[in-house]
MARSE-113667 format. One record per residue (C-alpha): x, y, z. Coordinates in steps of 0.1 Angstrom, whole numbers, plus 5000, padded with zeros to 4 digits. Example, Ala and Ser with C-alpha at 12.3 -4.5 7.8 and 13.67 -1.06 7.14 Angstrom:
MARSE-113667
     u     v     w
  5123  4955  5078
  5137  4989  5071
This chain:
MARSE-113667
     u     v     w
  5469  9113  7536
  5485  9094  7507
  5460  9074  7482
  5473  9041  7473
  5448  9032  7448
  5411  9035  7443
  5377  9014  7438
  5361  9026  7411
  5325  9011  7410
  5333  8979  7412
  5302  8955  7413
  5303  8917  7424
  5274  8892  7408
  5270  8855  7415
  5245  8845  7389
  5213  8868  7393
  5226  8880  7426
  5239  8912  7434
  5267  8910  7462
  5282  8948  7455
  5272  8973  7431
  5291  8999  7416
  5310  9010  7456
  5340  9030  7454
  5368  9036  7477
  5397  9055  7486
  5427  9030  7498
  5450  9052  7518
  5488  9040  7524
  5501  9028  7557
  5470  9028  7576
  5446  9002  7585
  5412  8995  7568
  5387  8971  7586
  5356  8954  7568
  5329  8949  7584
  5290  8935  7575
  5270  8910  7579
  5276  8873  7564
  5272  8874  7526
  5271  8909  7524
  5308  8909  7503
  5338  8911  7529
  5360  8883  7515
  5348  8891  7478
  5366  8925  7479
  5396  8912  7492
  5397  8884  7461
  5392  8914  7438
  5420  8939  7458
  5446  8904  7457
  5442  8902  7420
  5431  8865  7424
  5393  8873  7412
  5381  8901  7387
  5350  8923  7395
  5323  8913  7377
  5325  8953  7363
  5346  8981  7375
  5385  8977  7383
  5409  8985  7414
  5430  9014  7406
  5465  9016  7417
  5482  9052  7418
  5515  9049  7402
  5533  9011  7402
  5511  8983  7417
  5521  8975  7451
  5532  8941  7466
  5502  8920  7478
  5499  8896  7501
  5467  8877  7509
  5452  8857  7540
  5426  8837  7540
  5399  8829  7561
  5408  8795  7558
  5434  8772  7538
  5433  8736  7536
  5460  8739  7512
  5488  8755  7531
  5520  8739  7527
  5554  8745  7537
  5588  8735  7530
  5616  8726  7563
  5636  8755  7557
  5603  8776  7557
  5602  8766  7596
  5634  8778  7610
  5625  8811  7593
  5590  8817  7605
  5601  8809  7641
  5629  8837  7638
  5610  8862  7628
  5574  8852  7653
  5575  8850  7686
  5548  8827  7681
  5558  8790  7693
  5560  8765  7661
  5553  8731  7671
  5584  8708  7668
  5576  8676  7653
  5541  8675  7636
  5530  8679  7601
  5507  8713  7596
  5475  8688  7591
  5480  8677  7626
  5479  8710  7642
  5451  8725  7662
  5434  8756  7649
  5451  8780  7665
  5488  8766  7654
  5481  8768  7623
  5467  8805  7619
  5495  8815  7637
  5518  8795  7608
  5499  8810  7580
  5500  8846  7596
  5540  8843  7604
  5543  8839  7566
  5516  8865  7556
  5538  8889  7575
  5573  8879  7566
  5560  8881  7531
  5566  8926  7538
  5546  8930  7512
  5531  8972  7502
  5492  8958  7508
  5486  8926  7536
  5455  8915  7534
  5439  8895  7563
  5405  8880  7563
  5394  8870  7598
  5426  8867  7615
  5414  8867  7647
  5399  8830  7642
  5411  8804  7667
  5440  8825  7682
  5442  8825  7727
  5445  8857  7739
  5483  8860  7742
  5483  8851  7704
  5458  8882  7700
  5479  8905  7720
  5504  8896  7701
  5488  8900  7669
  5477  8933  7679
  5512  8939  7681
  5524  8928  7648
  5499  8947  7631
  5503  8986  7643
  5541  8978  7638
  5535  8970  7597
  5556  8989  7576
  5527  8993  7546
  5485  8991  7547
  5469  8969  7559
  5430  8960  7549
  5411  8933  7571
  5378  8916  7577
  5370  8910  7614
  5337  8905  7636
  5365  8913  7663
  5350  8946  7676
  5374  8949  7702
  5405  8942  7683
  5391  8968  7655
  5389  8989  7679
  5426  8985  7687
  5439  8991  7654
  5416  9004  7625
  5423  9034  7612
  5393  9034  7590
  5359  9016  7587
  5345  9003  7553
  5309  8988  7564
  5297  8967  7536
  5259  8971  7535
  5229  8962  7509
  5253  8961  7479
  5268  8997  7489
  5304  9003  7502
  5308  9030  7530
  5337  9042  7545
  5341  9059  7581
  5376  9073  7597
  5381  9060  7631
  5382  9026  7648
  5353  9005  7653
  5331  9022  7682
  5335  9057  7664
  5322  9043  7631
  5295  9031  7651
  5287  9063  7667
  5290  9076  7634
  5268  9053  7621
  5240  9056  7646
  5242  9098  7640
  5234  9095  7606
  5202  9064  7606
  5193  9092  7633
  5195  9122  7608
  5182  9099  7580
  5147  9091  7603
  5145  9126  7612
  5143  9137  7572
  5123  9106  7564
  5101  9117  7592
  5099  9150  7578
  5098  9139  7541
  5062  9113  7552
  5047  9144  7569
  5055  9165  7538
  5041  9140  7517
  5007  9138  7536
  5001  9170  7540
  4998  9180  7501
  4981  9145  7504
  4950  9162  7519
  4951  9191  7504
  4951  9175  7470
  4919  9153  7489
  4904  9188  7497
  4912  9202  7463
  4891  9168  7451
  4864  9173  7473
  4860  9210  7462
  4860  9198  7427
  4836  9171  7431
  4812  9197  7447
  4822  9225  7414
  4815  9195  7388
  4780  9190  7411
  4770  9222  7416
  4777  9229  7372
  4750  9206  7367
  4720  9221  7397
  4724  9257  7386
  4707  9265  7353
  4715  9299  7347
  4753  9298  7357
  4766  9266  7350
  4796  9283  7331
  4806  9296  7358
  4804  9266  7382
  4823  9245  7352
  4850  9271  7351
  4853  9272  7383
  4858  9230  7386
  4881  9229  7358
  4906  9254  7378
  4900  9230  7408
  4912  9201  7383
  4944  9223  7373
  4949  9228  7406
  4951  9192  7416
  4973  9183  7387
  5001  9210  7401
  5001  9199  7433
  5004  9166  7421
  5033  9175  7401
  5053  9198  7424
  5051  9167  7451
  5064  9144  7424
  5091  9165  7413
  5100  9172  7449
  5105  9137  7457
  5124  9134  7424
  5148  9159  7436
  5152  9151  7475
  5136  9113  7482
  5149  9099  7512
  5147  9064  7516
  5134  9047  7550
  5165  9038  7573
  5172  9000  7573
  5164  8975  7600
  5183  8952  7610
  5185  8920  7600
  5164  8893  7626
  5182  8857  7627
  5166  8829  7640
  5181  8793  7648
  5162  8763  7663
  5179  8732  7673
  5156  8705  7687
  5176  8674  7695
  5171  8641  7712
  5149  8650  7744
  5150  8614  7758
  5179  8616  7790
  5205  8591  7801
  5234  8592  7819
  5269  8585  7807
  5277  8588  7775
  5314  8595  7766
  5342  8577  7792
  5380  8583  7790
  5407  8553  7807
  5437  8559  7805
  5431  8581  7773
  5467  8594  7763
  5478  8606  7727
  5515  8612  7712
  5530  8623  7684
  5569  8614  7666
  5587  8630  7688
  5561  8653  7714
  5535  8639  7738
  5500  8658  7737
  5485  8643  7772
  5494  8617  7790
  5473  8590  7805
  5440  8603  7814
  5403  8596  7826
  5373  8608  7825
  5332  8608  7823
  5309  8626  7806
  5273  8626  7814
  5243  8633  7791
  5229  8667  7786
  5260  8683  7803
  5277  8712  7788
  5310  8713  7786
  5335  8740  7782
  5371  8727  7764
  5396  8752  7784
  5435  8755  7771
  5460  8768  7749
  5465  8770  7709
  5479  8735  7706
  5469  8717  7740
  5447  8689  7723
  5411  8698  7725
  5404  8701  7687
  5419  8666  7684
  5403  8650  7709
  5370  8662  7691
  5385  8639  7661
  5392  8612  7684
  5357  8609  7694
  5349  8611  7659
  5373  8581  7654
  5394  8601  7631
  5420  8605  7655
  5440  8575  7668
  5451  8571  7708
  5459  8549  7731
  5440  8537  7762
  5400  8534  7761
  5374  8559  7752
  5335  8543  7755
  5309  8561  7740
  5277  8554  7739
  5263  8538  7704
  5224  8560  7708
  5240  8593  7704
  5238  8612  7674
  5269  8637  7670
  5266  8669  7653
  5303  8687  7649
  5308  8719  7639
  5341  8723  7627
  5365  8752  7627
  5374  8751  7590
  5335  8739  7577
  5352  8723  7543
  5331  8690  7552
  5304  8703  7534
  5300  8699  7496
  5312  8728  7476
  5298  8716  7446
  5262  8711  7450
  5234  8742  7457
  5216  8735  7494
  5188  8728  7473
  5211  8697  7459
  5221  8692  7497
  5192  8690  7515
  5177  8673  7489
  5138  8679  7504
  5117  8651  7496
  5081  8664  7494
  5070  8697  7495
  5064  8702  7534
  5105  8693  7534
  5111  8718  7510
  5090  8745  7528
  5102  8739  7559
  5140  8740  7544
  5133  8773  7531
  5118  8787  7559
  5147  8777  7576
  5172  8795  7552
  5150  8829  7555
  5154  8827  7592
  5192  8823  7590
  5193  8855  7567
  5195  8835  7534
  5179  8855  7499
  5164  8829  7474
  5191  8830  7458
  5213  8810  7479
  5184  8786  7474
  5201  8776  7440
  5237  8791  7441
  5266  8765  7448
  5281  8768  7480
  5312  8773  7469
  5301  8810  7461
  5288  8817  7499
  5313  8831  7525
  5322  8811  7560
  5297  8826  7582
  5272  8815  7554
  5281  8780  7555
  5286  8779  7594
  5248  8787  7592
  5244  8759  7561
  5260  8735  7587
  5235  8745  7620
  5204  8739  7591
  5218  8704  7589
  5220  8698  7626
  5182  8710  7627
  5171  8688  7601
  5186  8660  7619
  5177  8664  7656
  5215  8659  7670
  5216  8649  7703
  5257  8658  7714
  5270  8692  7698
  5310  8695  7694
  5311  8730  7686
  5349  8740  7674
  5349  8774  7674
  5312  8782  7664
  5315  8819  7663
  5340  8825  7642
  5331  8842  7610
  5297  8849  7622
  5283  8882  7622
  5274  8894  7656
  5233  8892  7655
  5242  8854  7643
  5265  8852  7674
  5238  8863  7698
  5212  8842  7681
  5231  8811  7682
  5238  8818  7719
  5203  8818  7728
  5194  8789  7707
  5218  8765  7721
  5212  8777  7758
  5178  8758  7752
  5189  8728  7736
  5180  8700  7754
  5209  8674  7746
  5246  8677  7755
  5272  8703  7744
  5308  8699  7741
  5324  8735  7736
  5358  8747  7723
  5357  8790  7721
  5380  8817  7733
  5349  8837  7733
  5352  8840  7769
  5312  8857  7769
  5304  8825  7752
  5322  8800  7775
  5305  8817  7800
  5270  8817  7793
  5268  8780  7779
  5290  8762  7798
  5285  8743  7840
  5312  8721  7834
  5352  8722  7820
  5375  8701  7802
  5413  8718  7814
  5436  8710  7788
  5471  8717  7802
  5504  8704  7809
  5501  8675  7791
  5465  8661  7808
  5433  8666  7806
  5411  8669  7837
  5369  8676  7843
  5362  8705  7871
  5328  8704  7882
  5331  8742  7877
  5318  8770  7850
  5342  8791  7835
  5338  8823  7864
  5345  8798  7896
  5374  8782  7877
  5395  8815  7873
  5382  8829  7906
  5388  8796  7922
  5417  8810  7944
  5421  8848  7957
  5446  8853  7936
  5456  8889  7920
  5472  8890  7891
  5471  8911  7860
  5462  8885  7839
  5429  8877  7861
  5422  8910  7858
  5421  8914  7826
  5400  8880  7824
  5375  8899  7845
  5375  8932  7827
  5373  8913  7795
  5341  8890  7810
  5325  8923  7823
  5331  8941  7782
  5320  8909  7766
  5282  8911  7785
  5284  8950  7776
  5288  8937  7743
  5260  8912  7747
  5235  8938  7761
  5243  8961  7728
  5242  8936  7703
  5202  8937  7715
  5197  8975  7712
  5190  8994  7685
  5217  9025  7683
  5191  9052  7688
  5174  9029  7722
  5179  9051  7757
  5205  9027  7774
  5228  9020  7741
  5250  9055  7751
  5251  9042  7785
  5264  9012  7778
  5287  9025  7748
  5299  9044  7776
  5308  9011  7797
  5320  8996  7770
  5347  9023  7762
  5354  9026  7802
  5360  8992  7808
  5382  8991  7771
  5403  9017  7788
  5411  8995  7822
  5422  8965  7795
  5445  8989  7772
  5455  9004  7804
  5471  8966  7820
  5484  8958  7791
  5506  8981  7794
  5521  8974  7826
């Protein structure tokens, strides 16, 4: 395999905080890399350093021979521009749909990935890097994605909590881990079998190493005892107290090279205890007190210059109901989120009800400010504020550190989390969640799961996490051609709603069935009895998708 260039010890610091320290990599050419790690842990800071845009804080990124042609995608960029002529090209070379007639800003989430990825790509640059590309896209997006990518003509490095789609196309896995870089070949499920063998071997010589440890333990202890009973025998015997003081003085000598033949062994062969993982914890109380309706659509429609997003429709919504947003990249259901917000205009009537307080969760999360530390944010008044802010930030996986570092420094699954402590602190009662598992790692993802399956106030969802429409939603919003209409259904009974088969709803059921594997995992430690059985499932049902795709 070909080396394309090199970490060497490169080390990432944000004030007194450590993000990566000294890792070191090989970057192969014309394969495909996937990051993976937990929020914070330094995904998106390597791929600043490997696009040139950020230096290390030491250490450099080595190229072998002439530096390649880079190209880098963000998580997210409210920046993105293009120019008219830009258009015609992107929609030769995607097969991607470009929307005819609206300005990027007034795109959903999904639209505009797919922009910013069509240019990443026709950019044919040595080194693509892609940070989360996954975010926001429908499944025929994905598949075509997947596509796009094991077709690339170069290497290809990306950070994804995607474990299927890594599965699909990573050639290698570097797991970014408690400041250390590691690197595994294979795709996602081998690095973590990989993974599991070693914390495995590691316990086993940990094990080993404690029992070692305590066993010279007590027979320094009995060396000590014998001593004690030399030094106190020295002093009863008059006649051969030389002999009972030499004889406690090689007891003492005795001691002291046990002592030191532990030390130096432990010097030479310390193996550290294998690392938990990390426990997160959310808590979101809301607004207990129950009413009926609270949102109502007449006549709602909304157009665009020259393209019509839904026509006249209507609608209720009743208090503590939760509510699954259901259509394609592009249909509307971001926008009506902004409508409710009222920064979104429309025609017809939409009542809501003035006693509801609205907690939205954004796809993008730029709404919160950059500048100020959460300390500056939250702003705690007293000290039982303060406390119970920082209690909160531990629970969410937070270091004191964040505690004073701006938020511009933290990555997006850090500020999603940043954005779910403000919505704790301020009791929402209606949730419009856009996407609220992107960029969270997956313990955050199952957390947040449980957390809102107990909230007592009402939830308006938009996810293609089909796992996650599943599990927190009774009720759907269908966005498609050009309406919107509520089905007193959850997300199962709407696409088994007629006897239909098709490969499509076959995949949507193997795809259900691999996302509660997934679920049931994310709760098991690697070395628990039932995770190979269910890594098993996993890869069986896996096989059945890869297997209709192809037909």
């Amino acid at each position: 395999m070909t080396i394309l260039g090199k970490l060497n010890d490169i080390s990432i610091i944000f004030g007194d905080d450590v993000i990566l320290k000294n890792v070191k990599g090989d970057i192969q050419a014309d394969v495909v890399i996937g990051i993976v790690g937990g929020n914070g842990q330094g995904k998106s800071s390597l791929l600043t350093i490997l696009s040139n845009e950020v230096l290390p804080t030491s250490g450099r990124v080595e190229w072998i021979g002439t530096p390649p042609s880079i190209s880098y995608f963000q998580q997210e960029d409210e920046h993105f521009s293009e120019k008219e002529d830009e258009l015609d090209k992107l929609a030769a070379l995607s097969k991607w749909t470009v929307p005819e007639g609206r300005e990027f800003a007034q795109l959903s989430g999904g639209e505009k990935m797919k922009r910013r990825l069509s240019r990443a790509f026709a950019e044919n640059s040595q080194v693509l890097l892609l940070d989360e590309p996954t975010n926001h896209l429908d499944q025929e997006s994905l598949s075509y994605l997947r596509k796009q990518i094991l077709t690339y003509n170069g290497t290809i490095v990306l950070v994804s909590h995607d474990r299927y789609f890594l599965d699909e196309v990573a050639d290698y896995i570097w797991e970014v881990e408690n400041k250390k870089l590691t690197a595994y070949a294979g795709n996602y499920s081998t690095y973590r079998d990989k993974k599991a063998e070693k914390i495995l071997t590691q316990q086993r010589l940990y094990d080993a190493q404690q029992s070692k440890i305590q066993q010279v333990e007590r027979q320094i202890t009995e060396l000590k005892n014998w001593s004690s009973k030399a030094h106190a025998d020295s002093t009863k015997h008059e006649f051969n107290k030389e002999y009972y003081r030499v004889k406690a003085k090689k007891m003492d000598v005795q001691i002291r090279s046990k002592k030191k033949r532990l030390e130096l062994e432990l010097t030479k062969n310390t193996v550290d205890k294998p690392d938990k993982e990390k426990d997160v914890s959310f808590s979101i109380e809301g607004n207990k007190k129950k009413g009926k309706r609270i949102i109502e659509a007449k006549g709602l429609r909304k157009e665009f210059k020259n393209s019509t997003l839904f026509q006249p429709t209507s609608f209720t919504i009743q208090a503590q109901e939760r509510v699954g947003l259901l259509g394609s990249n592009g249909s509307g259901k971001s926008t009506f989120f902004r409508m409710l917000l009222g920064e979104e205009s429309y025609q017809g009537d939409l009542w809501k009800t003035e006693s509801m307080n609205i907690g939205y969760l954004r796809q993008t999360v730029f709404d919160l400010p950059e500048n100020l530390t959460p300390f500056e944010f939250f702003g705690p008044t007293d000290f039982e504020i303060r406390g119970l802010i920082q209690t909160l930030m531990t629970n969410l996986g937070f270091s004191k550190e964040h505690w004073m570092r701006p938020i511009s420094t933290m990555s997006m699954g850090e500020r999603v989390k940043l954005k779910l402590m403000e919505f704790m602190l301020d009791q929402k009662d209606v949730l419009l969640l856009d996407e609220p598992t992107n960029h969270l790692d997956l313990p955050s993802r199952e957390q947040l799961e449980k957390t809102l399956s107990t909230f007592p106030g009402t939830i308006l969802l938009v996810t293609h996490d089909r796992y996650f429409l599943e599990k927190l939603t009774n009720k759907l919003l269908i966005f498609e051609n050009e309406s919107i209409r509520k089905v007193e259904m959850n997300y199962n009974e709407w696409m088994h709603r007629n006897n239909e088969s098709s490969i499509e709803k076959q995949l949507l059921t193997l795809e259900t069935e691999r996302q509660a594997v997934l679920g049931k995992l994310s709760f098991l430690k690697n070395n628990a009895p039932k995770y190979s059985e269910l890594d098993v499932q996993f890869n069986e049902l896996t096989k059945k998708i890869n297997d209709l795709k192809k037909k």
